[in-house]
N, C-alpha and C positions, 0 to 999 in steps of 0.2 A: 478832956482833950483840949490841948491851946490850938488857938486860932489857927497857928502855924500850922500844925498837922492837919486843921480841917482842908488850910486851902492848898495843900498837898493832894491832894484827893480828887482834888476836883480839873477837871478840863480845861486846858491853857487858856482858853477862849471864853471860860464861864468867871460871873461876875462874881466879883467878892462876896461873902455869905450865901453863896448859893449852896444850895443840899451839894455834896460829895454824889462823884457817879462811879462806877465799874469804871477802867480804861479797856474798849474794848480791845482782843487777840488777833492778831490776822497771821495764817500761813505763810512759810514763806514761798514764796512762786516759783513752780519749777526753771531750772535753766531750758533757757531755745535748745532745741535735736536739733546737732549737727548736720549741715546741709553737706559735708562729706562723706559719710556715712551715708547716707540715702543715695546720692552721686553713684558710689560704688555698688549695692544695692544693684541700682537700675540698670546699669552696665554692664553686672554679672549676668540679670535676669535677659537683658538683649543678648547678649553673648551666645548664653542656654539656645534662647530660641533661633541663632543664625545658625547654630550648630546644626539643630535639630531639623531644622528645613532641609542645609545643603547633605544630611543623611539622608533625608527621604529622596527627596531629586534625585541622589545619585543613587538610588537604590541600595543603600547598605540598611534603612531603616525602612519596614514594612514590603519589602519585597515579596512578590510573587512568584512563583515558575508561572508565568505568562506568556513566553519566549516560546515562537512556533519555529517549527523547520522552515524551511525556504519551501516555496510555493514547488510543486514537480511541474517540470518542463512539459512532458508528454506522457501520454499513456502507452506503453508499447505490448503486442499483442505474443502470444511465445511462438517460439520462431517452429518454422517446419524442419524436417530432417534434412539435410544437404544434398544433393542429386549424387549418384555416384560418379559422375565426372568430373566433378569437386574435389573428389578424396584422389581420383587418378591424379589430377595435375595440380595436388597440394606441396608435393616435391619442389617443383621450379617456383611455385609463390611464397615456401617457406625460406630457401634461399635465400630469395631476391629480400624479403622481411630483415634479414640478419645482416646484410650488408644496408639496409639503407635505415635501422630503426637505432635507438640507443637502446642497450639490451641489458640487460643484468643475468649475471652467470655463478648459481650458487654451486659449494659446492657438495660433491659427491654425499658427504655426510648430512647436508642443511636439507637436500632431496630426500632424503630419506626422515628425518626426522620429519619434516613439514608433511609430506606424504601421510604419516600417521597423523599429524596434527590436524591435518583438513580431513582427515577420513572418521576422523571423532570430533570434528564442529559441527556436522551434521546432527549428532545424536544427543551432545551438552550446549549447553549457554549460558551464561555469565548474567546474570541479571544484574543493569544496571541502569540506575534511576534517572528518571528524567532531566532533574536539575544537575548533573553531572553533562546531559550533552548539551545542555542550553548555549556554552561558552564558546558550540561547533558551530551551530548554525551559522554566524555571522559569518562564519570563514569559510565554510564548504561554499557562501553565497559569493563572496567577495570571488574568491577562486573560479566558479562557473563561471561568473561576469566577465573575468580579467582573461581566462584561458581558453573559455567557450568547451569546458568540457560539463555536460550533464554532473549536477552534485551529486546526485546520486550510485554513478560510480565512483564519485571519489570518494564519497561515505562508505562505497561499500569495502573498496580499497580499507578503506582505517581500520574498518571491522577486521576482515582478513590478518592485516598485519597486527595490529597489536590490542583488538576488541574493544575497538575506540578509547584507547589509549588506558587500558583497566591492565593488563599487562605489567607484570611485577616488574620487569625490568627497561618498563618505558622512556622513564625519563633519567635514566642513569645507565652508564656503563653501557654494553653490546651486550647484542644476543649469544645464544648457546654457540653458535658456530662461530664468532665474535668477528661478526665482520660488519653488522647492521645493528641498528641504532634507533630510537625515538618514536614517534605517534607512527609515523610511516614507515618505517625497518627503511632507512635509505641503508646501502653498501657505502660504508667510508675505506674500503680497504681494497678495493679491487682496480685502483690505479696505481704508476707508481711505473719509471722510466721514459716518464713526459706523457702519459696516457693518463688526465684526470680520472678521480673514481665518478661511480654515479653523483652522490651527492654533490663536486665539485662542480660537474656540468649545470647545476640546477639550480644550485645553493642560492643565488641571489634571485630568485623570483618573487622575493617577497616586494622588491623595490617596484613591482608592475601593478602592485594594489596598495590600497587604503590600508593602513592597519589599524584593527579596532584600537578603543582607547585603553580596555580591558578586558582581560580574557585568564583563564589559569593557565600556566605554567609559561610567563612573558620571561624569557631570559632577558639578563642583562644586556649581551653583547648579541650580534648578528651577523650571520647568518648561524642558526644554530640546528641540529637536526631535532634538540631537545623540546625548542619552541614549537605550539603548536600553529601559529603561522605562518612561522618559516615552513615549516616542512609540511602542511598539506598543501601552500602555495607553489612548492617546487614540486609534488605531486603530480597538481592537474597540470603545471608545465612540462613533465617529462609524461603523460600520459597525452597530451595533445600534442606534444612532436613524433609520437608513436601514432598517430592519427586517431585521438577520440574526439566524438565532437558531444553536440546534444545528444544526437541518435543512439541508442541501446542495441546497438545491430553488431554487423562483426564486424566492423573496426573498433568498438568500443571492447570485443574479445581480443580481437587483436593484440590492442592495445595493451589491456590489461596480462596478457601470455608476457608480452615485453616486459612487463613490469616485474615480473619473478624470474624467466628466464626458460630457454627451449628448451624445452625437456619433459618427461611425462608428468613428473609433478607439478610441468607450470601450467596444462592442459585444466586440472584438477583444480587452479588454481583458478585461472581463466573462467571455469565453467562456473563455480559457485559464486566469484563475484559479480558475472552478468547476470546471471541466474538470480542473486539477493537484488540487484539491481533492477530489475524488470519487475522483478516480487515486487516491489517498492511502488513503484511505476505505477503496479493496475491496483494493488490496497493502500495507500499509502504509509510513508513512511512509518518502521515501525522498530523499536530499539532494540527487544527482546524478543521478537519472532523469530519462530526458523525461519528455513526458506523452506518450502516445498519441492521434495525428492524431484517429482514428476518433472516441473520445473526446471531445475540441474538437470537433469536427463533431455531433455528438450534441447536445452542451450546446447549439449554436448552433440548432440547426433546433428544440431545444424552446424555449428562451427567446431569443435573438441576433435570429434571422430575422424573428419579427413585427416586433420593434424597428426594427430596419436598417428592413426596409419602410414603418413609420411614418416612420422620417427622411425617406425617399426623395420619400414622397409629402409630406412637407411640404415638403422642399427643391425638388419640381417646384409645386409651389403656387406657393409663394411667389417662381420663376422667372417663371411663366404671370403674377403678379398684377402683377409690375414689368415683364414687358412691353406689359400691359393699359395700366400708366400711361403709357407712355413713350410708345405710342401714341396715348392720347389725349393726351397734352402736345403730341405731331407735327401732331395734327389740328386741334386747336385752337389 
């Protein structure tokens, strides 16, 4: 081997003739991890987690049914049967009722169909679960506050009309006799030559309360019979200008008669929502209970029965007077 080759071998830094060494190997060193990459990373990962909070907070992630009813007002005791000189002079107070109440007037055929409808709520129910009526509460409360009428007629109210709102044709289209509409059946059809209908009179009640932030079935536009805001806050407003207050007594039957309309079926109609209402009252509030017969029977013989008997005797009048006529129409 010539020199040359040896001191090819050897370490730039070693001296001539020195023994030849290995040239040590090194790796080559990774490149820096991009600091954008990590950047984005980190941003994604806060992103997840703000997500993830403002779900929970707002209750779409981890929610409960925790959501109670509104507190009940009072305990109310069931009422006594009505003196019979109550039922005498229920003539001149039903009168005086219809000239000074806002009334709703179904008709011939919506009596008769409802008639059997409330004559078989007594004996079926609808089971429907809790987290379904969580969305009321706020509103039956908001509504008592704002109109001072006990929620629990207005609940019982919702039941009756469209079993809180479980009703195939609640939120769309009119009922069977296609004149009423929505969680509360208002009447859209029964004005009309400068005479609002029901719903017109009431419709903007919603403007006299809070409205939650969220609730199901928020329409878009307002006042709507569809929304359930709107229309159990014009509820307790046309049920508190019929005179309902807190009290479960007879202006709260009153009231409720006014809300279906004078006639035998509104009697029936009247009886079982004070009647579920007072139930309410002394066990509390309850979604899928009946009411208790005895109960309806009660309410009825204190305020129903004089009533019924004023119809009765107006409807035999008023028999006796067209055959008076028709007689003398024959005779002469």
């Amino acid at each position: 081997m010539s020199s040359t080759e040896e001191d090819s071998n050897q370490p730039p830094d070693a001296p001539r003739g020195a023994p030849a060494t290995s040239q040590p190997t090194f790796a080559q060193p990774p490149a820096p991890a991009s600091e954008g990459r990590a950047w984005v990373i980190a941003c994604a990962t806060g992103l997840i987690g703000v997500v993830v909070l403002v779900a929970v907070l707002s209750g779409l992630v981890g929610r409960t049914s925790t959501t109670a009813p509104p507190p009940v007002v009072v305990s109310v005791a069931t009422p006594s049967p009505a003196p019979a000189a109550a039922t005498a002079g229920a003539t001149g107070s039903l009168a005086a009722s219809v000239r000074a109440k806002i009334l709703v007037r179904p008709s011939a055929a919506q009596q008769s169909a409802d008639a059997r409808r409330f004559a078989a709520a007594t004996a079926t129910q609808t089971h429907i679960p809790r987290s379904w009526m969580e969305g009321f509460y706020p509103i039956y409360a908001t509504a008592q506050d704002t109109f001072g009428v006990n929620w629990l007629l207005i609940a019982s109210i919702h039941m009756q009309e469209s079993a809180f709102s479980t009703a195939p044709s609640t939120y769309q289209g009119l009922n069977f006799a296609h004149c009423c509409g929505g969680p509360m059946q208002f009447n859209v059809t029964n004005g009309g030559a400068g005479i609002p209908s029901t719903w017109e009179l009431v419709s903007d009640s919603y403007i006299y309360g809070h409205r939650p932030l969220r609730y199901d079935h928020m329409t878009k536009t307002h006042p709507s019979i569809y929304d359930d805001f709107d229309a159990i806050m014009a509820a307790a407003h046309l049920l508190s200008a019929d005179g309902a207050e807190y009290a479960l007594d007879e202006s709260a039957w009153d009231a409720a008669y006014d809300y279906y309309g004078h006639d035998a079926t509104g009697v029936t109609y009247a009886d079982q929502v004070l009647g579920r209402a007072i139930g309410w009252s002394q066990h509390g509030f309850c979604i899928n209970c009946a009411t208790e017969p005895a109960l309806i029977d009660a309410v009825h013989a204190a305020y129903g029965a004089p009533v019924l008997a004023a119809l009765l005797e107006g409807e035999a009048a008023e028999a006796a007077a067209k055959l008076k006529a028709k007689a003398a129409r024959t005779k002469g």
